[in-house]
C-alpha positions in Angstrom: 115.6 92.3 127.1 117.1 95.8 126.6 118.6 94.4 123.6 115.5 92.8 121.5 114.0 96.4 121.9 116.9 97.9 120.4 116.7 94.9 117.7 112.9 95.6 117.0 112.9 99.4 117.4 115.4 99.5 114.1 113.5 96.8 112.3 112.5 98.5 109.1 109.3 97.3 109.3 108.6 98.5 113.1 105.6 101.3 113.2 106.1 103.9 116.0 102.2 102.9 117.2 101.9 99.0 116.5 98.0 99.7 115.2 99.1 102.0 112.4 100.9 100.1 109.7 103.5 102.4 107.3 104.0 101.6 103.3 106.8 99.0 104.4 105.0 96.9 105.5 102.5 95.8 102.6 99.5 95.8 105.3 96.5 98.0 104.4 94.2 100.1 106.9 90.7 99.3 107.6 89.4 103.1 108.6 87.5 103.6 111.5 88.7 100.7 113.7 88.8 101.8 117.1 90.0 98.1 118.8 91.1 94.9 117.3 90.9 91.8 119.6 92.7 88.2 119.0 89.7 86.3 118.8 91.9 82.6 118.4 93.0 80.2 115.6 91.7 77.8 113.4 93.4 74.8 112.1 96.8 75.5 113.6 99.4 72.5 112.9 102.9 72.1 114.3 104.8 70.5 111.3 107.9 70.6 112.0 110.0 71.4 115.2 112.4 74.5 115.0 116.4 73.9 116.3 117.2 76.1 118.8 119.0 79.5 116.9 117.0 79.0 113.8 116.1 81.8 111.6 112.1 82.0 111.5 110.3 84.2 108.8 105.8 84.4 109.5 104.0 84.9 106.1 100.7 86.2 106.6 98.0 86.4 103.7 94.4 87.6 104.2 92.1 84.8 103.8 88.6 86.9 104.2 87.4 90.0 106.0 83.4 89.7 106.7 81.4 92.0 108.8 79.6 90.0 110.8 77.1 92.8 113.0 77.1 96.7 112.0 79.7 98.1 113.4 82.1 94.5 113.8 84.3 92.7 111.7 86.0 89.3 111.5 89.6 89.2 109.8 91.3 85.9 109.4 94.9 85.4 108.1 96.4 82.8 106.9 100.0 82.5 108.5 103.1 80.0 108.0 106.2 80.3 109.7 109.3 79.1 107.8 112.4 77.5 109.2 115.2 78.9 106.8 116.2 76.3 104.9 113.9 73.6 105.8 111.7 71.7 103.3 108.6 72.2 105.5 107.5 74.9 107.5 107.1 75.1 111.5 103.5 75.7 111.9 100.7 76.8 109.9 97.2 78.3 110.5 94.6 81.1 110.9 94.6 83.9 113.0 91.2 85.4 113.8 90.7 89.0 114.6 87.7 90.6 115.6 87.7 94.7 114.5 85.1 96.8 116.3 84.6 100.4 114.1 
């Protein structure tokens, strides 16, 4: 354990507050938010399995941000997650994110 926090605290990509994303890492900020919950997935299909020691890359893409109350917001992404060098990916989906400003 010890060691995957030393792993992700020198990721370049790893923000010092996980809610606050930095110009590495290609997310943008909604302002105001004060909570964002996991609201669940749509559409989430295991394709392939992936071996034991595999290196694993997630690609995310925002698929629509609507505001569905004053006040609340529904994000979903689009994510894959790759198997390196595999002709399919591992799993594909939406995540769905409910942001409350």
């Amino acid at each position: 354990r010890a060691r995957a926090n030393r792993r992700a605290s020198k990721a370049p990509w790893a923000a010092a507050n996980p809610n606050q994303a930095d110009e590495t890492s290609g997310c943008g900020r909604i302002p105001g938010v004060k909570i964002g919950v996991n609201y669940g997935g749509n559409r989430v299909r295991f394709l392939a399995p992936a071996p034991c020691g595999s290196r694993l890359r997630g690609r995310f893409k925002l698929a629509s941000l609507d505001e569905k109350k004053p006040g609340q917001f529904q994000m979903v992404h689009e994510f894959t997650v790759e198997i390196e060098g595999a002709a399919k990916p591992a799993l594909t989906g939406e995540w769905i994110t409910q942001l409350f400003v």
